[in-house]
N, C-alpha and C positions, 0 to 999 in steps of 0.2 A: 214800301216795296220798292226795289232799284228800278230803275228804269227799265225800259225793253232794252235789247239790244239787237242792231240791224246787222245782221251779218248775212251777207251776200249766199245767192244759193250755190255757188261752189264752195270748196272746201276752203278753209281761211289756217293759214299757217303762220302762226304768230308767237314771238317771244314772250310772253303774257298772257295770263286768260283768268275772270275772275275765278272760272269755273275750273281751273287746271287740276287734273291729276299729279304732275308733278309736287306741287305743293305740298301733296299728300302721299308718306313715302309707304310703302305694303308694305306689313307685315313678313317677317322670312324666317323659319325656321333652319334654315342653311348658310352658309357662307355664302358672303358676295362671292357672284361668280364675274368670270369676265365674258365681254363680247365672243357670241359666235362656240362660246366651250360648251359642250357634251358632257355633262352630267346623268348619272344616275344612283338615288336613293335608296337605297335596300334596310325596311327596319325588320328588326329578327328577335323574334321574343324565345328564348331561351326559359325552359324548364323544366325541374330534375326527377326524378324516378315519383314521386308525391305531387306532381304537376305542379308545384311550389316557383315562382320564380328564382331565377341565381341573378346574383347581383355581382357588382365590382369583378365583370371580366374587364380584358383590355386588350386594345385594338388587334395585338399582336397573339390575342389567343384566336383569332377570326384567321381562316383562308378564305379568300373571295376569289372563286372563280368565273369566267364567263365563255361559254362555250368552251370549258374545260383549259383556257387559259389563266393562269394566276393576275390577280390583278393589285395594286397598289391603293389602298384603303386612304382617301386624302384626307377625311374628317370621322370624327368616331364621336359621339355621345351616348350616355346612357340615360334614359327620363324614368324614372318614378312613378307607383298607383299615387305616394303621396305630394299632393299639388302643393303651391305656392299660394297657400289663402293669403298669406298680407298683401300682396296685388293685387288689387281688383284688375279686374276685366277691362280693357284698352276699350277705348271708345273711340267711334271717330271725331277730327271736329266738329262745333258745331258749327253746322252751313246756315246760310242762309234762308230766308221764308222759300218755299217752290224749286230749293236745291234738292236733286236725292245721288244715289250714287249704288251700283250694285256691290261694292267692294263689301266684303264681310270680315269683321275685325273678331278675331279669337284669340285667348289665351295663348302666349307662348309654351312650350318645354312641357306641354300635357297632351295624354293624348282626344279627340274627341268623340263622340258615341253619338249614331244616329242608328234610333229605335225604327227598323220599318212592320207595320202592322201590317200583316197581307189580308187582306180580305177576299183575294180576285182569287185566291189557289187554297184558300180556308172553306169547305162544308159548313152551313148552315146551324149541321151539331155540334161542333166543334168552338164556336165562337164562344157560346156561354161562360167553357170552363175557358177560353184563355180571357177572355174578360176577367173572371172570377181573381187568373193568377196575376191579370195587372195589375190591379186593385190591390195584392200581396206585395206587388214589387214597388209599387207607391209610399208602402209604409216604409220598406228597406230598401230603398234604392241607396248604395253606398254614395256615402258625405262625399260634396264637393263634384259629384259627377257633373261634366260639363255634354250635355244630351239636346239631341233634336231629335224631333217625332214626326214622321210619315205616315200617311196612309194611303193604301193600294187597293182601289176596287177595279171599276172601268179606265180609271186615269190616280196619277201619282197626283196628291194633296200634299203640303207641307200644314201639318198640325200645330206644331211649334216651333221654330228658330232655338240657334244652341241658346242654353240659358242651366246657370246650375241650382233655380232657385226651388227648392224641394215642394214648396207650396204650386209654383205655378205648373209643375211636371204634376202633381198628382192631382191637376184639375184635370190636366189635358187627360190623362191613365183613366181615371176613374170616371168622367161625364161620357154616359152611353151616346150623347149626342155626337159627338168628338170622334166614336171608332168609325171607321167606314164600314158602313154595309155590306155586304155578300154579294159579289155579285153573279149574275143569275148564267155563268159560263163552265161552271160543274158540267159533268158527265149525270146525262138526262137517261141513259141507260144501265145498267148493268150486264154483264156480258152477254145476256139472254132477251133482254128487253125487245119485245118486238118479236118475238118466236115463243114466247112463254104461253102460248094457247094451251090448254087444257090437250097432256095426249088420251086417243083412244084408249080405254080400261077392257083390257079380254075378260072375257067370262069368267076365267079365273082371279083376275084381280091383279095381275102381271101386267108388264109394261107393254106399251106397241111396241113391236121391235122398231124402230126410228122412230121414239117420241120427241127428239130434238138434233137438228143436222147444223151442228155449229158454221158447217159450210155452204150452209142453204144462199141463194141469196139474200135472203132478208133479214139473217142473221149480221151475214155481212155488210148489208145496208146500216144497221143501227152500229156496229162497230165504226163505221165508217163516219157516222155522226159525231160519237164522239171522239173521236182523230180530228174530227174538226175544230172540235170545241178547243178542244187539248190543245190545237195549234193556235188558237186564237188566244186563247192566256197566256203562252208562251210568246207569244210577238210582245202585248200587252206587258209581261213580265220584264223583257229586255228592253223593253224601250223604258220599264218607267227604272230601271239598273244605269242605263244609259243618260237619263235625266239628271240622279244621283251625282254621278260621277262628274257629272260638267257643274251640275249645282257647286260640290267639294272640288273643284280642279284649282284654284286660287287659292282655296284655304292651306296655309300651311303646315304642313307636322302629318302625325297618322292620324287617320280617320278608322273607326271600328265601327261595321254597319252590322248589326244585330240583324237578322230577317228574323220574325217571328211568322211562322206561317202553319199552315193547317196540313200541304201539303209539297211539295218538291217536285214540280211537273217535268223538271229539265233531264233528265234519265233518257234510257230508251224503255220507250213502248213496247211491250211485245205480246203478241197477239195469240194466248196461249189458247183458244178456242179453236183456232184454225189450225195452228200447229197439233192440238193432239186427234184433231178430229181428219188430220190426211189432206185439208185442203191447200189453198195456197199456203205455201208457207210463211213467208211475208207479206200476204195480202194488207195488211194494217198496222207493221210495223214498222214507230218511226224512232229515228236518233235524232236526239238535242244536243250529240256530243259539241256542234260547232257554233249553239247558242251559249253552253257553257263555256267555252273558250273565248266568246265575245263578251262576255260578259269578264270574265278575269282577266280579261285585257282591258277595258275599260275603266274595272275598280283600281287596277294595281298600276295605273297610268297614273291616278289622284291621290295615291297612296293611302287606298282604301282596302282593308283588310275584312272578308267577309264571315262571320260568325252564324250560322245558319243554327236555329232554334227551333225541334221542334215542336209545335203548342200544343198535339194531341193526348201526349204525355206516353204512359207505357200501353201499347194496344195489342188487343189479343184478333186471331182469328175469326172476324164476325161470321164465318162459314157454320163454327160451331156451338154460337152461341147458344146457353140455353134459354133464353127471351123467345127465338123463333120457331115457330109454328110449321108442325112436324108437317100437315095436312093429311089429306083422304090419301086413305089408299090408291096405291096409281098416280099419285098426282106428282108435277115434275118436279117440286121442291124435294120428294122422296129418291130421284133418282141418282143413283150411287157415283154416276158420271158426271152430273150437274155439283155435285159435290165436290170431285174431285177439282174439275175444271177449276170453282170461287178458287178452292184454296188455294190450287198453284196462280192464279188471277193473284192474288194476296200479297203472298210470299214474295213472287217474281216484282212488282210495283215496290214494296218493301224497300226489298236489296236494289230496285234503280231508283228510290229516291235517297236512301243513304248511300248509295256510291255518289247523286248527285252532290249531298251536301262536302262530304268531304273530300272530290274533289274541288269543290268552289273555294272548301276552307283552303284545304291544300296550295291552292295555285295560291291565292292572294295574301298568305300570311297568316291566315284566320285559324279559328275553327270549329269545328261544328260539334252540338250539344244534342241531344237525343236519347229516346229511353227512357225518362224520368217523367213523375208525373209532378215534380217539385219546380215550373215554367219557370216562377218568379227568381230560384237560385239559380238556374242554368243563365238568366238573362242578368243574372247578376254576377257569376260567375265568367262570365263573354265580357264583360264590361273592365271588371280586375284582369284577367288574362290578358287583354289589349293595352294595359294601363302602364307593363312593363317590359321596355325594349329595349333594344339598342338601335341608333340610326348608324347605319355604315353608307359613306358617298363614297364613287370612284370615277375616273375618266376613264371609258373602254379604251384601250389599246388596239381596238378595233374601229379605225376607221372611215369604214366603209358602209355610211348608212343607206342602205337599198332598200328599205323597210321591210326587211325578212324579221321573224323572233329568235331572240337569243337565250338562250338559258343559262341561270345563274344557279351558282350552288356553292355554300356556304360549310365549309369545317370546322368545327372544333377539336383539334387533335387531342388524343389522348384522355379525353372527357365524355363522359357516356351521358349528352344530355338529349331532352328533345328539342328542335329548333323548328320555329315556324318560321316563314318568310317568302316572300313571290319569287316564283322561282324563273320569271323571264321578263321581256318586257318585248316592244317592237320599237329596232332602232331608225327615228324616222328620221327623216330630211331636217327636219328644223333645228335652229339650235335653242338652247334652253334659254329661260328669260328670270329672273328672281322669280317670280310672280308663280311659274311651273316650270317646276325644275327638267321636266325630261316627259318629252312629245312624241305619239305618236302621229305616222298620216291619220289625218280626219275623213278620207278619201274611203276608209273604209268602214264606213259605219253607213246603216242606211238612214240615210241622211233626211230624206224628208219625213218617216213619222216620226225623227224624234224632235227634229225641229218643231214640226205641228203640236207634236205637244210638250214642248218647252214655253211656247207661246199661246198654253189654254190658261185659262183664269185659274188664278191658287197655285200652281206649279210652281216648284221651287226655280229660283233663280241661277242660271245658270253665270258661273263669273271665270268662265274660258275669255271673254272679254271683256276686261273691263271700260266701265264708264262711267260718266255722270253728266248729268242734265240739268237745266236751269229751264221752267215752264213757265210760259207768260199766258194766263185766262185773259180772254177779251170780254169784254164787258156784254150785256144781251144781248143779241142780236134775233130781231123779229122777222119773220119770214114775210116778205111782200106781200103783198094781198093778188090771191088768184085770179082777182078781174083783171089784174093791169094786164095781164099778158108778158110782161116781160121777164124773158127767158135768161137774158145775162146778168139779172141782175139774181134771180131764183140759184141762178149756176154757182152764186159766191157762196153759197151754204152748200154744207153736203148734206144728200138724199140722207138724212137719219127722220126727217122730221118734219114735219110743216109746222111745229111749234117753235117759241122761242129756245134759241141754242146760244151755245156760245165755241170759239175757237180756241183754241189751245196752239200754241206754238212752241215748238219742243227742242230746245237747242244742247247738241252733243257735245261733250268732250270726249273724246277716246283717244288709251292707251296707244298708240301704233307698236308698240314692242310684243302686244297679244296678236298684231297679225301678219299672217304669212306675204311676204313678200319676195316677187321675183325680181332677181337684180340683175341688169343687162348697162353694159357700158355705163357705168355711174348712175343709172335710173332707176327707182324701183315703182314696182307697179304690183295692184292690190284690186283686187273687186269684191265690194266690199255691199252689201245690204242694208237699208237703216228699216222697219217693219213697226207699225202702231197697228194694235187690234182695241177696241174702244169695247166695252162689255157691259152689261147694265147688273145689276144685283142678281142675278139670276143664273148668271153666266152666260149668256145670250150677246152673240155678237150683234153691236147697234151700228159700226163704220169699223174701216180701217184703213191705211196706207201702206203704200211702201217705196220706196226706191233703191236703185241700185246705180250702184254708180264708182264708176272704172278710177281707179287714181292713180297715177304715174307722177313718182316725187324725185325731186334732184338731193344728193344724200345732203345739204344743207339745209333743203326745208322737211329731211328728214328728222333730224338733227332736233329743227326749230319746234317739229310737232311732237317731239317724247318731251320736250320741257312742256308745251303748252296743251298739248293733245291735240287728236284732230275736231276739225268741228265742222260740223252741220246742223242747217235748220230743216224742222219737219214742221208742218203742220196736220193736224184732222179737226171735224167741229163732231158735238154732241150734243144731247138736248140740254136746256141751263138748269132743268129740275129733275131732281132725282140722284141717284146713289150709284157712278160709275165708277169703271177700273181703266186705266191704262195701261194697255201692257207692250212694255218696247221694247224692240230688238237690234242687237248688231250680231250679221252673220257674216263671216267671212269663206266667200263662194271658191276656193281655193281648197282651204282645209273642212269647212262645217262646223269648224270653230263659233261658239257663238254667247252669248252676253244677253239676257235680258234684265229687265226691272217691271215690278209693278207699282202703278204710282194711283190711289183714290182720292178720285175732284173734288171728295170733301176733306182734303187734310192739305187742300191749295188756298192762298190768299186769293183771292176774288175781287177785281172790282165793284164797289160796290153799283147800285141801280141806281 
């Protein structure tokens, strides 16, 4: 093992680093770009009246507009469903014992596919048959897909890392342990729950005249429940979208996120109980239209194109199913109003989750799959669709970035095909870097839940910043014995334990070209977070740290830190026995920008006892 190294708790700006980034050049689907230039990415999958891709167009059958000005197309490629199997997969080097690095190495000039499994917006019945159809797509998953797997219940899971190897995808598909569970944030009502008392039956056997007052309150009460619910999976939803896309924000080329889900909460709600029964009108109804728009800004920032699947297959009106039980005479399942009400309930939910999906597909490139009870070809179908495109880059001719959105729009003249592609972007302050080609402000995301859980155990790693670390274990360290009394010496361990622990000392390298900087008379200055959360097998926080810490650099030791990175030392301690996770972070307090890794104490050289 190399020795430690002592680097001072400021930041050390140095022409050298064992640990440099520079060394190690990223991956880029794009042209070198130069300092300070304004790029933006536009891939456009073209396809003809047979949904069949069209091949060998060229640059100059494209108009690219942006905010209806023509724009000057700098680079033009076309990529292929079919890959480059005689290159393997780029690896990085190999580092060092207790080196790790969040950078993620992918296949060039392909596109990539991440499967998200929803469980958090999938019903309970529903799970079986999309299980059933994974297990179908396992066998036929098209040769050479390069795929990662998600899963979404209470919190975003990374199930697998890209990998195209067909054995290890159809473990992750097919082992029930592997899907995420349901989680228990469904609607606990039906539109009536909670008012469904038995009405009064007249002598004749006819209804009370008011056996059920959609506007009662208590009708409204339970409505009002699940608006709650409903808002609560839709934070949950966006934030684990928002994780996605920082996770993808370094990786280069298009990304095609499959959502496979049970349901499409992101619509407007509309509260047809109350509407036809006179009361409020909108008493309970809500619009997602500005989670959808957060969400297509985020994906199409990372050049994530969103394919929404959905896993129910073709469904019919459960209002009239014949499974259900007519009941007694009088009773309110029989009444003619309650009937009508489910249906248009139905209907109405229907038409706002497929308007959500296709505008999701719409905005980011994508598109959405639905109506078929054949899951496993839709998701295989989304997979080929994404596989053939065109990349078009340009420099706005506009430039005035005020971080407003622009819209882009794309012609083919005299050619009657269909064209997917994002049709905007927000043009932010930064300028672009190889690493991500074209920024938005990070100013407008909300910022602390998704940081929180960017930084929960299993979450995918975010590589908006990059970095890498070199981890030194200290050898056991036993906690004093509780008769001495002595306090400064108890203070050298952290409160995880009165047991033997040991420390870890965690030393950074970071990119500075992933963080925002403000530049004033030749100085720039950066604030800048380093965050360790310490976790036991369980997922259970045992310690953590953090600091923050201001840096203002002269552009020479600016200069000196994109060759060598910047570097800081952290420490935390944890107990010496047992099965921990390290999970670290670089936030940049400016943009929200952020970088983590997760690193477990049993894949560290250890001194030994």
């Amino acid at each position: 093992m190399r020795p430690q190294s002592c680097f001072p708790t400021s930041i050390l700006l140095v022409l050298s680093l064992t640990s440099s980034l520079a060394q190690q050049p990223l991956p880029s689907a794009v042209p070198t770009i130069r300092k300070d230039t304004r790029i933006v990415v536009v891939d456009v999958v073209v396809t003809d009246s047979n949904n069949q891709p069209v091949h060998n167009l060229k640059a100059s059958d494209f108009v690219l507009q942006e905010d209806t000005r023509p724009q000057a197309i700098r680079h033009f490629e076309e990529s292929s469903a079919i890959p480059d199997t005689t290159s393997p997969l780029p690896r990085l080097p190999k580092m060092a014992p207790n080196t790790f690095t969040n950078v993620v190495t992918t296949p060039q000039g392909s596109a990539l596919n991440v499967i998200l499994l929803d469980a958090l917006n999938t019903p309970q019945s529903s799970q079986p048959f999309i299980r059933s159809e994974l297990k179908t797509l396992a066998e036929t998953l098209p040769a050479n897909s390069r795929v990662a797997i998600f899963g979404l219940s209470t919190k975003l899971v990374m199930l697998q890392s890209f990998t195209s190897d067909p054995a290890v995808l159809k473990t992750i598909l097919t082992h029930p342990n592997h899907a995420p569970a349901a989680a228990s944030l469904q609607a606990t009502s039906a539109p009536e729950v909670g008012a469904t008392l038995e009405p009064m039956v007249m002598s004749s056997g006819g209804y009370e005249t008011s056996p059920y007052d959609p506007g009662s309150a208590l009708a409204t009460f339970n409505r009002s429940v699940d608006v709650f619910l409903l808002e609560e999976r839709v934070r949950l939803t966006v934030d684990a979208f928002t994780q996605i896309s920082r996770y993808l924000a370094a990786i280069p080329g298009r990304k095609n996120l499959i959502w496979v889900s049970g349901s499409f909460p992101l619509g407007t709600l509309v509260d047809t109980d109350s509407a036809q029964a006179g009361a409020r009108m909108f008493d309970n109804n809500v619009d997602f239209s500005s989670a959808v728009a957060q969400i297509s800004a985020e994906l199409s920032r990372s050049r994530v194109a969103i394919y929404p699947v959905d896993g129910r297959g073709i469904r019919t009106d459960p209002t009239f199913t014949a499974s259900l039980s007519s009941g007694p005479r009088g009773a309110l399942s029989n009444d003619p109003g309650r009937i009508a009400r489910a249906s248009s309930t139905f209907e109405s939910q229907e038409i706002s989750e497929h308007a959500t999906m296709l505008n999701l597909a719409y905005n980011t490139g994508g598109h959405a799959f639905y109506g078929s009870n054949d899951v496993s070809g839709l998701i295989a179908n989304a997979i080929g669709n994404g596989a053939n495109y065109y990349t078009l880059t340009y420099v706005p001719s506009n430039k005035d970035w005020n971080g407003k959105m622009r819209k882009i729009k794309i012609i083919l003249e005299g050619k009657h095909y269909q064209l997917a592609y994002r049709t905007g972007y927000i043009a932010g302050e930064n300028p672009a870097t190889p690493s991500n080609p074209q920024l938005i402000p990070e100013s407008q995301r909300t910022a602390f839940s998704t940081i929180s859980a960017t930084m929960q155990r299993g979450a995918p790693n975010p590589t908006e910043i990059l970095f890498k670390v070199f981890v030194t274990p200290s050898g056991i360290i036993n906690p004093p014995a509780q008769s001495t009394g002595d306090k400064a010496a108890k203070q050298t361990l952290a409160a995880v334990s009165l047991h033997a622990q040991r420390r870890y000392r965690i030393d950074y390298a970071v990119d500075p070209r992933d963080i925002h900087w403000d530049i004033d008379n030749g100085t720039r200055s950066a604030n800048i977070e380093f965050m360790i959360i310490g976790y036991d097998a369980n997922g259970d926080i045992v310690n953590q740290a953090n600091r923050v810490l201001p840096l203002h650099l002269s552009e020479q030791n600016y200069v000196a830190a994109v060759r060598g990175g910047l570097q800081l030392s952290q420490e935390i301690a944890m107990p010496a026995k047992g099965d921990f996770y390290l999970r670290l972070g670089v936030l940049d307090h400016i943009t929200n920008s952020i970088g983590t890794l997760e690193i477990s104490t049993a894949s560290l050289t250890s001194p030994k006892p």
